[in-house]
C-alpha positions in Angstrom: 84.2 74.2 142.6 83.4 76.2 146.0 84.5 74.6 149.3 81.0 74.3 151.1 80.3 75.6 154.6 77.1 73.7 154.8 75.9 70.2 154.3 73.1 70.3 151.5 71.7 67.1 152.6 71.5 68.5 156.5 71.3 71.7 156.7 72.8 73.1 159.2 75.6 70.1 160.0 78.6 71.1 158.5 80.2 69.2 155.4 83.4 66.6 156.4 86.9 68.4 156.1 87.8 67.6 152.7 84.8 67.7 150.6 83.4 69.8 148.0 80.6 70.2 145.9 80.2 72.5 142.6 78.1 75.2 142.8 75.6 75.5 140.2 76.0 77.5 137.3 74.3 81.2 137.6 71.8 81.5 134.4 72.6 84.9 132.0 69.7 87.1 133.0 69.8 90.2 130.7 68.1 93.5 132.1 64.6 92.7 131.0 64.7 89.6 133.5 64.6 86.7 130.4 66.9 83.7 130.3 68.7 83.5 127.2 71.5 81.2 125.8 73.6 82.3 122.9 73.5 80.3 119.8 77.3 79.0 119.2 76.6 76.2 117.0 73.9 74.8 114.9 71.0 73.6 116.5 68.9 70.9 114.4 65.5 70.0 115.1 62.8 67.3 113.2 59.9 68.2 112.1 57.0 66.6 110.4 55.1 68.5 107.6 52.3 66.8 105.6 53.5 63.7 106.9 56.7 64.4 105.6 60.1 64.7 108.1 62.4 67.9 107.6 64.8 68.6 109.7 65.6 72.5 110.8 68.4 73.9 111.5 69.0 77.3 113.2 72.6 79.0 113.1 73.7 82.6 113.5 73.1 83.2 110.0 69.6 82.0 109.9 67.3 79.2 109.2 67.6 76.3 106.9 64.5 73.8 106.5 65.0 70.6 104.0 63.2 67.5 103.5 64.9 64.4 105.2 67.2 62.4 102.8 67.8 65.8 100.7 70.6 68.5 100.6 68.4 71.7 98.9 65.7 73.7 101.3 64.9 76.7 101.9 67.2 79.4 103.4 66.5 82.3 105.5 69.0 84.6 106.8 68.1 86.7 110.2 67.9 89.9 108.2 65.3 88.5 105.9 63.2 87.5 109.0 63.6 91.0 110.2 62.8 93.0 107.2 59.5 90.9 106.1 56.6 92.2 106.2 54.1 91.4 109.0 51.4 89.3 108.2 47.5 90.6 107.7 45.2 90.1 110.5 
């Protein structure tokens, strides 16, 4: 937390000795400009395919998509992503 000099509220009317407010966390902005957030843990999703849910998880070593209620799925690690071939227009 950062010791204000200004009241948000009124700008312009200082802030009461004694209170503070934190300051809000600066995004990562990497040189091209974008916002990005690194992937620490798994993030799971649910989808719904053919009427059918799956959930989707992403993790630093890929992707992993399996029906709901099941433990198989398909895998895909980040380096098979990157080394497919692109699709035909």
């Amino acid at each position: 937390m950062q010791r204000a000099g200004q009241c948000r509220d009124a700008p312009g009317r200082p802030l009461p000795e004694g209170l503070w407010y934190p300051v809000p966390i600066q995004p990562l902005i990497h040189e091209a400009g974008t916002m990005t957030t690194k992937l620490e843990r798994p993030l799971k999703r649910e989808i719904v395919v053919d009427e059918k849910p799956y959930t989707l998880t992403i993790d630093a070593d890929g992707l992993k998509l399996v029906e709901k209620g099941r433990r198989n799925g398909h895998e895909v690690s980040w380096k098979q992503v990157l080394t497919a071939a692109p699709p035909a227009p």
